[in-house]
FIFIGU-730531 format. One record per atom (N, C-alpha, C): x negated, y, z negated; atom name; residue number from 1. Coordinates in Angstrom, 1 decimal. Atoms other than C-alpha are relative to their C-alpha. Layout:
# FIFIGU-730531
> X,Y,Z,CA,NUM
...
END
This chain:
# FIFIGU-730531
> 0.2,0.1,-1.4,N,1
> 17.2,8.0,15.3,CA,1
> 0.0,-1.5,0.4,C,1
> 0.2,1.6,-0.7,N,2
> 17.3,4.6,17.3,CA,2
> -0.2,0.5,1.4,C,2
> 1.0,0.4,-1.1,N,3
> 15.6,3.8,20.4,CA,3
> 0.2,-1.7,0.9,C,3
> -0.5,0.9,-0.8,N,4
> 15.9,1.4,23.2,CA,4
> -1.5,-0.9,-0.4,C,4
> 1.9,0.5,-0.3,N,5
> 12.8,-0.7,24.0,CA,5
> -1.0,1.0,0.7,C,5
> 1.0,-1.0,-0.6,N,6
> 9.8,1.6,25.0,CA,6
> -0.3,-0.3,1.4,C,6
> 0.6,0.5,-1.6,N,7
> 8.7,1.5,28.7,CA,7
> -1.5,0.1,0.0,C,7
> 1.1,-0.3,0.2,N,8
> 5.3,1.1,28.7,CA,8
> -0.5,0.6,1.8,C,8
> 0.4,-0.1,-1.2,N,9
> 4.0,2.6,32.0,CA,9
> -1.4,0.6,0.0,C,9
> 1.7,-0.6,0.2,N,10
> 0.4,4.2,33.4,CA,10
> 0.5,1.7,0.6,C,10
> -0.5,-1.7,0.6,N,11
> 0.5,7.7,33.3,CA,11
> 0.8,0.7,1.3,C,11
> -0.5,-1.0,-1.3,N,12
> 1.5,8.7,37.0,CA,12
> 1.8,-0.4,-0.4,C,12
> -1.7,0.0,0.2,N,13
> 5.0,7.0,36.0,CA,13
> 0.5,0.6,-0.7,C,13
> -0.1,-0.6,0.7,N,14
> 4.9,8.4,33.4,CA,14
> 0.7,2.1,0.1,C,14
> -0.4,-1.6,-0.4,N,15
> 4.9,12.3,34.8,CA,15
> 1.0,-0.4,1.2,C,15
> -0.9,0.0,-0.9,N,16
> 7.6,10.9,37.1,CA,16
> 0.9,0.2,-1.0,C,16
> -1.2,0.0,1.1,N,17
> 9.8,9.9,34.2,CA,17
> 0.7,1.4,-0.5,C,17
> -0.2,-1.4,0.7,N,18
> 9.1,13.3,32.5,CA,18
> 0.8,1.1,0.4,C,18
> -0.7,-0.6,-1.2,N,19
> 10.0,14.8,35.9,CA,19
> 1.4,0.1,-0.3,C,19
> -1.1,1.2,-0.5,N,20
> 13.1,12.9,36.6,CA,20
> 0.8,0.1,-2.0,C,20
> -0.7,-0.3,0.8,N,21
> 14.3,13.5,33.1,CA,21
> 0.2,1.0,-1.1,C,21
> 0.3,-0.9,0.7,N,22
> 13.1,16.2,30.9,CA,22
> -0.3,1.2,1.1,C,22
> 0.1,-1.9,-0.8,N,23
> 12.5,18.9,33.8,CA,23
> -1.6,-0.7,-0.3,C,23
> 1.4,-0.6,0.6,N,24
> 8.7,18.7,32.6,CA,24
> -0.8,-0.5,1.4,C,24
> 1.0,-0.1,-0.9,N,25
> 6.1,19.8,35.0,CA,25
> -1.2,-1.6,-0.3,C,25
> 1.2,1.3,-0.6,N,26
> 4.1,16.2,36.6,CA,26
> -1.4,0.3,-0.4,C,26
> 1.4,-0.4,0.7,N,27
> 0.8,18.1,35.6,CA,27
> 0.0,-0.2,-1.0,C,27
> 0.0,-0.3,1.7,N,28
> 1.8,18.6,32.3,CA,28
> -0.5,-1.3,-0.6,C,28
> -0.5,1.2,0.7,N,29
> 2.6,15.1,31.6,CA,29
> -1.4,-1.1,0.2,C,29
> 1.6,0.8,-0.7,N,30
> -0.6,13.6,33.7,CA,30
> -1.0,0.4,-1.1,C,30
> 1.1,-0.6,0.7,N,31
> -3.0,15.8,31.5,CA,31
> 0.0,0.0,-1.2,C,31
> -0.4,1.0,1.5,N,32
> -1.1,14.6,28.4,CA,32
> -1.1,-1.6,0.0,C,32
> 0.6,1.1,0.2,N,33
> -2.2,11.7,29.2,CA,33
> -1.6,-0.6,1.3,C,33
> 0.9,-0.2,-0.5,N,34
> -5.2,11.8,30.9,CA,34
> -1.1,-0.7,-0.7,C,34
> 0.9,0.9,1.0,N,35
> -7.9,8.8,30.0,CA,35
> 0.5,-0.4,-0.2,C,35
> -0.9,1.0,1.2,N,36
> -5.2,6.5,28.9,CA,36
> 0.1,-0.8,1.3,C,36
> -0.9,0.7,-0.7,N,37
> -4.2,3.6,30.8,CA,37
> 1.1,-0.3,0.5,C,37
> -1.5,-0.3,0.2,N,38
> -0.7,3.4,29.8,CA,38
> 0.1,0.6,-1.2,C,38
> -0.6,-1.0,1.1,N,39
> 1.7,5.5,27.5,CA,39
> 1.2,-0.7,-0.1,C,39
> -1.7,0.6,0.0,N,40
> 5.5,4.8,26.3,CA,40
> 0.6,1.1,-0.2,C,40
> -1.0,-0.2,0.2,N,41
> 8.4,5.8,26.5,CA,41
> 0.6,0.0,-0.1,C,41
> -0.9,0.5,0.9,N,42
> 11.0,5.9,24.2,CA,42
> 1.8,0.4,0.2,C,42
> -1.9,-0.5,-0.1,N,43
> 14.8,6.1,25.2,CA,43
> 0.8,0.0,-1.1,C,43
> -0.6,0.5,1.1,N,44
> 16.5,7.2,22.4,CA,44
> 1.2,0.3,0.2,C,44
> -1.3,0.5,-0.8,N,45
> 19.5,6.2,22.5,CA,45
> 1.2,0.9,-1.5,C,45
> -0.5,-0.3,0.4,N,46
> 21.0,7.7,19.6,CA,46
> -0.2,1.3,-1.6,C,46
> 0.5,-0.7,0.1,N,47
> 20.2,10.3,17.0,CA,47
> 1.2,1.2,-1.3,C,47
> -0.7,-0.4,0.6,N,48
> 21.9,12.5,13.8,CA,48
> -1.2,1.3,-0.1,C,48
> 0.8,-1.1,0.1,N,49
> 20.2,15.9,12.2,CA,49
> 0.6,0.3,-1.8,C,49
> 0.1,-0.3,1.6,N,50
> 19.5,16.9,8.5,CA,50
> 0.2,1.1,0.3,C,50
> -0.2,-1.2,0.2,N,51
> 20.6,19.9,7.3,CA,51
> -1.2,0.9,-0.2,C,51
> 1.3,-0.9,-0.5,N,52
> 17.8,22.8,7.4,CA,52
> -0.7,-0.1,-2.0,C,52
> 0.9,0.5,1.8,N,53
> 15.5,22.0,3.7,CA,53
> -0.9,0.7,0.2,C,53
> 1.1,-0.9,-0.4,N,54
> 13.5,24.7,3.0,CA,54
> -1.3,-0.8,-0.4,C,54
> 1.0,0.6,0.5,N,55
> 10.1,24.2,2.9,CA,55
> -1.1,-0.8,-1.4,C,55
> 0.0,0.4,2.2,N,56
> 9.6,25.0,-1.3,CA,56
> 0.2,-1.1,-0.4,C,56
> -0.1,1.3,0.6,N,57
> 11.5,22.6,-1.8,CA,57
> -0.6,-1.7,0.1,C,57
> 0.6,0.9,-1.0,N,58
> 10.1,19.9,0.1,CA,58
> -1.2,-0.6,-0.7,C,58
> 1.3,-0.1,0.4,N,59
> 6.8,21.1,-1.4,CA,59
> 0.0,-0.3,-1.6,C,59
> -0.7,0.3,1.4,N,60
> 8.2,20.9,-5.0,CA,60
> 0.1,-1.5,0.0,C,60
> -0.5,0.9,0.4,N,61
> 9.8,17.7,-4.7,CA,61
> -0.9,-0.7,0.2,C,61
> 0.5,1.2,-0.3,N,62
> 7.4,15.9,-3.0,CA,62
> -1.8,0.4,-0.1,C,62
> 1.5,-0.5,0.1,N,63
> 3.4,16.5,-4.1,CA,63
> -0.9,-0.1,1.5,C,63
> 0.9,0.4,-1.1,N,64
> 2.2,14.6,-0.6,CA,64
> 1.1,0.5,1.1,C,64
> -0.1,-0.4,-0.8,N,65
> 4.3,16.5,1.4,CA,65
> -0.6,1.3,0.7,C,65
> 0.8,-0.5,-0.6,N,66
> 2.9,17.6,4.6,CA,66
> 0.9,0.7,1.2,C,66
> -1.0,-0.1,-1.4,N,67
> 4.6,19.7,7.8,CA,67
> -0.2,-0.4,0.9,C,67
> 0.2,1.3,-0.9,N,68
> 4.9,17.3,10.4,CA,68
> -0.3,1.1,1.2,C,68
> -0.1,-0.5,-1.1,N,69
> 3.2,18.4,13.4,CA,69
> -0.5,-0.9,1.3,C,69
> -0.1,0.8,-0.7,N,70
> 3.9,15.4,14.9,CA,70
> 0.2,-1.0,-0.3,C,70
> -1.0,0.9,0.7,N,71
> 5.7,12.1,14.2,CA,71
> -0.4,-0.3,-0.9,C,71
> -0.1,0.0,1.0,N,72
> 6.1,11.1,10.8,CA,72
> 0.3,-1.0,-0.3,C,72
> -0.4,1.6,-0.3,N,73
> 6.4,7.4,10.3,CA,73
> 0.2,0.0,-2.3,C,73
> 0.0,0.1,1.7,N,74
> 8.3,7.5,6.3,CA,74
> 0.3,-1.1,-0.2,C,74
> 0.2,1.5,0.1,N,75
> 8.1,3.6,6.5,CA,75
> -0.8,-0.5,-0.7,C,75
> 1.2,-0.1,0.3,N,76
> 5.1,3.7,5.1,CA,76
> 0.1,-0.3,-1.8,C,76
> -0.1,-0.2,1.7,N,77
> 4.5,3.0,1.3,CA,77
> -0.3,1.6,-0.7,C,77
> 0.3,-1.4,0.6,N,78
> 2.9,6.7,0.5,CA,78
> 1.6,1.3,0.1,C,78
> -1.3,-0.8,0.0,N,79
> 5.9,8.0,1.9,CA,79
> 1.8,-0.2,-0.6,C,79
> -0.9,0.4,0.2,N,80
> 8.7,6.1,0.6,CA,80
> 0.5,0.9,-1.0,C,80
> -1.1,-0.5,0.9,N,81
> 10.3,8.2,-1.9,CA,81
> 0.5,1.4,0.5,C,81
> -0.2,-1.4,-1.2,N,82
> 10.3,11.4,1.0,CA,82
> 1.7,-0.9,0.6,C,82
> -0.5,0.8,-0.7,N,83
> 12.0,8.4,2.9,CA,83
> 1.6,-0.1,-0.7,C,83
> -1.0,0.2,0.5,N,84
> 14.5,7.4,0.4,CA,84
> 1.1,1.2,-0.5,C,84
> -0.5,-1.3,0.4,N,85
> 15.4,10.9,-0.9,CA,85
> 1.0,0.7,1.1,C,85
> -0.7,-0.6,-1.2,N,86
> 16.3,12.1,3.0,CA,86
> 0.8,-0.7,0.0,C,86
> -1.2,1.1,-0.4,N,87
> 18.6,9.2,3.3,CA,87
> 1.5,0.5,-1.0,C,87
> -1.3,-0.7,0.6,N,88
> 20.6,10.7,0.5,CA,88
> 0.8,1.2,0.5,C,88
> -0.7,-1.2,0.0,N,89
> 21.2,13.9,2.1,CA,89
> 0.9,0.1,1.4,C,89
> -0.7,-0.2,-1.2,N,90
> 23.9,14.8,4.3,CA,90
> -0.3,0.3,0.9,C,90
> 0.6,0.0,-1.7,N,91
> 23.6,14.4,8.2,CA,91
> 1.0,0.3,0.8,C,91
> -0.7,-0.1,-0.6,N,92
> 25.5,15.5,10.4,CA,92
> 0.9,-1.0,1.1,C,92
> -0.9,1.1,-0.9,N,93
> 28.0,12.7,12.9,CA,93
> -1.8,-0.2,1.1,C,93
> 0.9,0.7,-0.9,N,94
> 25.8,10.7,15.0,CA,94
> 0.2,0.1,1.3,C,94
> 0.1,-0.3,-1.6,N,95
> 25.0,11.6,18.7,CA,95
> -0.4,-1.0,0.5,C,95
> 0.7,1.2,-0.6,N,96
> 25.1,8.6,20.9,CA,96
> -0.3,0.6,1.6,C,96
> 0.3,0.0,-1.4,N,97
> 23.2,8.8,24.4,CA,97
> 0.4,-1.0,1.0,C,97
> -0.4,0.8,-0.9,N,98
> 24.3,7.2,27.3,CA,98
> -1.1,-0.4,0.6,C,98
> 1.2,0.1,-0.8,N,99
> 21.2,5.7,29.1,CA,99
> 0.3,-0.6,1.6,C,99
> -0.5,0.7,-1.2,N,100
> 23.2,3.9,32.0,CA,100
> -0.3,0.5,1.0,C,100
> 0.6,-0.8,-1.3,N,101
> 22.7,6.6,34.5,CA,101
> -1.1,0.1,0.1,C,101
> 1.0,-0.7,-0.1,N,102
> 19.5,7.7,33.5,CA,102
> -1.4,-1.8,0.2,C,102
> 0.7,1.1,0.3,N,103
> 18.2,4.0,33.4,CA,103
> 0.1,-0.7,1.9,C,103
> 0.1,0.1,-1.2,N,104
> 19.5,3.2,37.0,CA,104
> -0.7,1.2,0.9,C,104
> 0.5,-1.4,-0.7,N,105
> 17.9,6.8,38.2,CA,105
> -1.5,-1.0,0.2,C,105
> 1.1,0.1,-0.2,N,106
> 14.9,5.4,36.9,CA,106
> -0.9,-1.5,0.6,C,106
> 0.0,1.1,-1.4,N,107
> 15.0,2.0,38.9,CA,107
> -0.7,0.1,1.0,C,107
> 0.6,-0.7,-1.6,N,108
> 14.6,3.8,41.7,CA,108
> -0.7,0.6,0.2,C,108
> 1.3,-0.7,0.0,N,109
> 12.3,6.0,40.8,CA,109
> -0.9,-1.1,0.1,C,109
> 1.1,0.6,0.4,N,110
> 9.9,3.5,39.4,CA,110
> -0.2,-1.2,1.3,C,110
> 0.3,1.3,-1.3,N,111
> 10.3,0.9,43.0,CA,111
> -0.5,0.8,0.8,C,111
> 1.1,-1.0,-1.4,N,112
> 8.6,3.4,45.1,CA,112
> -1.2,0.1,-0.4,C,112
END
């Protein structure tokens, strides 16, 4: 995956963004973040997909693996050999995003 620079904003921008690009209900996104000052948001700009690995194996290969139920940072020293193992396996062509439109959309959103 790669990623633009994050927007850091406070949360009402935030459920505009969500709005304004994902469809997602302005409540939703407020009560995500609800108590925070600011949150980010990550434009990613580009993006491939691993073939489907069952879990067994996963579990087999790797003792400290865990199912991510939510991001997974294999940067990390504990994770490095998860990290380096995926990189070997075949991925499908790389999906690039255009953000041009969606970057002047949110201009205009965010000056009001």
């Amino acid at each position: 995956m790669r990623c633009d620079q994050g927007l850091q904003l406070v949360p009402e921008q935030l459920a505009l963004v969500g709005a304004l690009l994902q469809h997602d209900a302005p409540t939703t996104t407020a009560a995500y973040f609800e108590g925070a000052k600011a949150g980010l948001a990550l434009p990613i700009t580009a993006f491939t997909t691993l073939p489907n690995i069952p879990l067994a194996q996963l579990r087999r290969q790797f003792e400290n693996f865990v199912t991510p139920r939510s991001y997974v940072f294999l940067d990390q020293p504990d994770r490095q050999a998860q990290l380096d193992w995926l990189l070997t396996q075949p991925c499908e062509s790389l999906t690039i995003l255009d953000w041009r439109k969606r970057y002047v959309a949110l201009a205009t959103l965010l000056q009001k």
